[in-house]
N, C-alpha and C positions, 0 to 999 in steps of 0.2 A: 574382443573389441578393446579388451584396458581402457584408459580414460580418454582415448577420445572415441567420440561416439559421432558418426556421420550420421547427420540429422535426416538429412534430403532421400540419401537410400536409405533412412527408415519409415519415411514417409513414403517412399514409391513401395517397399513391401507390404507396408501399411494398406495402403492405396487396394493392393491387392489380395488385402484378406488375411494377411499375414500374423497371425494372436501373436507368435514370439515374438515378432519385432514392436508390435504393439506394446508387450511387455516389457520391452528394452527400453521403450521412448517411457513406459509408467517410469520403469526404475527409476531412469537418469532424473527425468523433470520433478517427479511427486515431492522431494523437500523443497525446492524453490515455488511450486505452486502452493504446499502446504503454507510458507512465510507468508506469503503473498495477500492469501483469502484468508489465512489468519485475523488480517489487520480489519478485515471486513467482522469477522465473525469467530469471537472469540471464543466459545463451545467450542472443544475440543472436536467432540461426535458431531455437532452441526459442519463443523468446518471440511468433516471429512465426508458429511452428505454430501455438498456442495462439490466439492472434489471430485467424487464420485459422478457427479452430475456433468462435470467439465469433460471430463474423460469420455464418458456414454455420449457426450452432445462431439467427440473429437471422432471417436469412431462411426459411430453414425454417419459424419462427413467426410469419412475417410476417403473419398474420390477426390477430393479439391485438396487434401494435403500435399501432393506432389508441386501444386503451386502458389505452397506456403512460402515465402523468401526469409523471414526473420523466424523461426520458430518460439521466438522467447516474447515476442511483440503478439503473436497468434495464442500463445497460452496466455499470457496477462490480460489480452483483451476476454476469450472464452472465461478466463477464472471471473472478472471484473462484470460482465453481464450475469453469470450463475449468480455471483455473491447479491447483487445488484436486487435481479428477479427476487432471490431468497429473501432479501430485506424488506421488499416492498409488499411481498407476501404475505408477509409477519408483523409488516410496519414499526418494525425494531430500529432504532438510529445506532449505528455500532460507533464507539467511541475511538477513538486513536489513541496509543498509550505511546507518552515519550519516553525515551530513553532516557538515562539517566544522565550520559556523557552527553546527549546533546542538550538536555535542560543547564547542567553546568556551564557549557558555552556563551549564554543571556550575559550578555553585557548589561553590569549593573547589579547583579548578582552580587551581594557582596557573600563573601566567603564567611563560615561557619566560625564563629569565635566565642559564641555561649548557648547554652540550651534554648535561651530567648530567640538568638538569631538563627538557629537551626529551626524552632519554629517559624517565624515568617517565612524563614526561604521555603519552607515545605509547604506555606502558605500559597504564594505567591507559584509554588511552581503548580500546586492545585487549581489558583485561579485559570493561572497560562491552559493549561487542557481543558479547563471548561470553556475556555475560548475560543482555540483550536474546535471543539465539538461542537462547538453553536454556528462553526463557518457553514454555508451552503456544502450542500455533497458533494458537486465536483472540485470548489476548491478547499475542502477538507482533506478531498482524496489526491491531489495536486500538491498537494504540501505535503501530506505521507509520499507520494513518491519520491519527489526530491531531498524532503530531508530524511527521511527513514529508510528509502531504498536509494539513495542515492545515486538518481539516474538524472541526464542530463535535459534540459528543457525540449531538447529535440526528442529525444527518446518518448518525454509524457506526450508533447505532440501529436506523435505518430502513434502511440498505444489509445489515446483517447481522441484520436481523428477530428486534432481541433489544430489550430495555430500555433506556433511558438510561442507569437503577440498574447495570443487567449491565457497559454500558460503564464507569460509573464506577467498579465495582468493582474492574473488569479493569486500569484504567491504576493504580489505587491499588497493586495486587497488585505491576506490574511496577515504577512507581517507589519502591516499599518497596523490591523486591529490589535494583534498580539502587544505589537507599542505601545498603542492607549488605553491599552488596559497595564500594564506594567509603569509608563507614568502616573495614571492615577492612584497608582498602589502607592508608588512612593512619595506623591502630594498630599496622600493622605497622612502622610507623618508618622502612619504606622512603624512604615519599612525602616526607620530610623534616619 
């Protein structure tokens, strides 16, 4: 098959009972859905029950795969309910961890110029993530897609069977909060 991998007749051998092509759709998909429910559930071995879990709940259904049309909107949402179930099982809140390229993007940020201002900023970028984890779960999880996975407001949409509107609402809500809390950091006189 080399790299590309026709999704649709892996789903109709799929469909039909098919382990090898099963096996093809694990291969291909398992690192993207690994990233994915990572952000849910950071335990390496939890992450990979859950997986596990996606998988077993894909076969299982493997009738109604042949009229799957997006396969990558069908694994996000199966990863997105496992991880979901998992958390409320456990009643864990799983945190979002920023990147480091995109915490440096924060306008306002001043840049590193003594051990003092390298502490605030590592301050401050602390504060930012407890921020981001105190948002409600769908719009904590709305803001990981878009700035961590980087997909478009259509895309969250359609994977969390809400509105565009809802999505735009949601990142509004959180990048307001992320602002007043980063204003207040620097009224505080701290930030310099």
């Amino acid at each position: 098959m080399g790299k590309t991998v026709n999704i649709q007749s892996l789903f109709e051998q799929i469909a039909n009972n098919n382990p090898k092509a099963f096996q093809l759709f694990f291969d291909y998909t398992y690192p993207m859905l690994y990233r994915y429910i990572n952000y849910f559930i950071e335990d390496s071995e939890l992450c990979k029950d859950v997986i596990s879990d996606v998988y077993l709940y894909i076969w299982q259904n493997r009738k109604k795969l042949p009229d799957v049309r997006n396969y990558e909107n069908y694994l996000f949402i199966c990863a997105r309910n496992q991880s979901l179930n998992y958390l409320k099982t456990v009643n864990r809140y799983q945190k979002i961890r920023l990147e480091q390229p995109d915490m440096d993007d924060i306008q306002g940020l001043p840049e590193s110029a003594t051990p003092e201002q390298d502490f605030l900023n590592e301050e401050l970028k602390n504060i930012i993530e407890l921020t981001i984890n105190a948002l409600p779960q769908r719009c904590r999880l709305i803001f990981f897609m878009i700035r961590e996975e980087e997909m478009t407001y259509k895309e969250v949409a359609e994977i969390l069977s809400i509105s565009e509107r809802t999505v735009q609402a949601q990142m509004c809500i959180a990048l307001k909060k992320i602002g007043i809390v980063v204003n207040e950091y620097r009224n505080t006189g701290i930030a310099g």
